[in-house]
N, C-alpha and C positions, 0 to 999 in steps of 0.2 A: 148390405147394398144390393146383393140380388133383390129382394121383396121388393124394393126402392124400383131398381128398371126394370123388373116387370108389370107392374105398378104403369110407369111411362110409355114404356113399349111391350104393349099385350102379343102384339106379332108373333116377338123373341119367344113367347111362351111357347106357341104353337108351334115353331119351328123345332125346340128343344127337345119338348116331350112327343112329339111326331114323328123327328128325325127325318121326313119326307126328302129332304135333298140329301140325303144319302142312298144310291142304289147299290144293293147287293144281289145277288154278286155281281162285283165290278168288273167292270167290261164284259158282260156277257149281252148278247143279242137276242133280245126277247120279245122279238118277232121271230124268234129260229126257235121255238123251246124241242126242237126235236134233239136239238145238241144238249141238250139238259137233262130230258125226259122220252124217254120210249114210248115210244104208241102216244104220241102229241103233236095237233099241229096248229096255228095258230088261225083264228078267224074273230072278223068282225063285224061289229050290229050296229047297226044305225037305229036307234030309242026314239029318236025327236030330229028333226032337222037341225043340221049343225053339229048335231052331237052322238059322235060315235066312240063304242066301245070295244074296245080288244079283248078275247077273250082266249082261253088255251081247251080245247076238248081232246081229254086224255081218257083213251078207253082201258079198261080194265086187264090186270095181267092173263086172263084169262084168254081174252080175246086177242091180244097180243102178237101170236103166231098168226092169225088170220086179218090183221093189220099190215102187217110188213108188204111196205111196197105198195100199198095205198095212195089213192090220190085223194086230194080234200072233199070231192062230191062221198066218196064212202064215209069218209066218216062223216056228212052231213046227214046222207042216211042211216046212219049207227046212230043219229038222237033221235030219228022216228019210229026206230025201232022199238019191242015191248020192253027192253032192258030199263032197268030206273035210271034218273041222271039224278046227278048229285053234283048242287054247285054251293063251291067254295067262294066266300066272299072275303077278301083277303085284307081288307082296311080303305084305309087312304093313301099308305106310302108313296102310290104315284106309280108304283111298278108291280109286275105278278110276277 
């Protein structure tokens, strides 16, 4: 009967193997990921009118010690710096 209503309802499919209305972890505030992650703070990009994206820039353990107590203009100048940036694309779940 599964084959059957997926078949009818293709939705159900995407929802299953997606699992997108699940967030883990639950109840966490993920506009705060400093409460999660060290040397993280949360910013966001505007791509296209209308459409903006959330994003987390988390500097390296190294730099770390020279983070603490940071406001967000540093570490917007820690992407223009010579350091690589490495960005993780994380699916579609809907949350980072």
């Amino acid at each position: 009967s599964v084959p059957f209503l997926v078949r009818l309802f293709p939705v159900m499919l995407t929802k299953f193997v997606y699992l997108n209305l699940v967030a883990f972890p639950f109840f966490a505030d993920l506009r705060r990921p400093e409460l999660l992650l060290n040397n993280t703070i949360s910013l966001y990009l505007t791509t296209e009118p209308g459409v903006t994206v959330g994003i987390w820039h988390t500097v390296p353990g190294s730099r770390g010690a020279e983070a603490l107590g940071k406001d967000q203009r540093w570490y917007e100048e820690a992407l223009a710096d010579a350091h690589p940036v490495i960005i993780y694309l994380h699916g579609n779940g809907g949350t980072r």
